[in-house]
C-alpha positions, 0 to 999 in steps of 0.5 A: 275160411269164408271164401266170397264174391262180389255180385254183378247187382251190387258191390257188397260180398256175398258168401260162396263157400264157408270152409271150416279147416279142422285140421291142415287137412280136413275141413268141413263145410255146409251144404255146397253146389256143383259150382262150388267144386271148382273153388274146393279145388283150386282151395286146394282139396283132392277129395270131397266127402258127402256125408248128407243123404240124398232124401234130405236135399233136392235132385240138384244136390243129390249124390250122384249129380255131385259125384258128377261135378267133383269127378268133372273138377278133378276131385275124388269123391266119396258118398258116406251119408250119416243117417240114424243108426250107422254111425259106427259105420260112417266113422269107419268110412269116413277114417277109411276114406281120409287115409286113402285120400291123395291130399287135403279132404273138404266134407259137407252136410247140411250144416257141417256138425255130422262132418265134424263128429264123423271125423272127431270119433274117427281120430279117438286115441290119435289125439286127447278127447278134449282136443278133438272137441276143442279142435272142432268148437273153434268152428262152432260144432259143440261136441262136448256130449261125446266125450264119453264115447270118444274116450271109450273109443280111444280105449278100444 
């Protein structure tokens, strides 16, 4: 779902927010804005999951100016930045912050992908492996390359 505005310059769209809805409750998003949280809310969502971290964004868009916004928007958030070597870490951060969650969970990043396998690895073995990659490519995250993984964790 691609929420849009019409700028006071012209009549034309412009994008305001790209929410990709994985599943009823878990979508992921690109990179947002403070004035995005609003929209996310009212979209419906009570948690935001950052999962960028701060050294690859400008101080407008870092954590804790986030954090600030969304909390001001009424929504919970959570920081689990998905940086190299930590993946294991995150997936159980990121299962362990959709259950505690009070309703629906809008993650971003950069582009959306490492919210995407975050959540596809988190869900091994509550779904078929090639579901959770199918579920995810409808929105153009091609997660094919792990399988193996998603299966091996579904095996515990």
């Amino acid at each position: 779902m691609i929420l849009c505005r019409t700028t006071r310059t012209d009549a034309q769209e412009t994008p305001l927010l790209d929410i990709r809805p994985i599943t009823p409750d878990y979508a992921v998003s690109p990179q947002i804005e403070p004035a995005d949280l609003e929209t996310i809310r009212a979209a419906g969502f009570t948690t935001v999951i950052n999962n960028r971290p701060d050294a690859e964004i400008p101080p407008q868009l870092q954590n804790d100016r986030m954090r600030a916004a969304a909390e001001a928007a009424g929504l919970a958030f959570v920081f689990i930045p998905l940086v190299h070597g930590q993946l294991a870490d995150a997936v159980a951060a990121q299962a362990e912050a959709m259950a505690a969650s009070a309703g629906p969970v809008f993650a971003y990043c950069a582009t959306g992908n490492r919210c995407a396998i975050v959540w596809a690895l988190s869900q091994a073995g509550q779904r078929p492996a090639e579901e959770l990659v199918g579920m995810t490519a409808r929105h153009g995250y091609r997660l094919s390359h792990l399988l193996p993984q998603i299966e091996a964790l579904a095996r515990g």
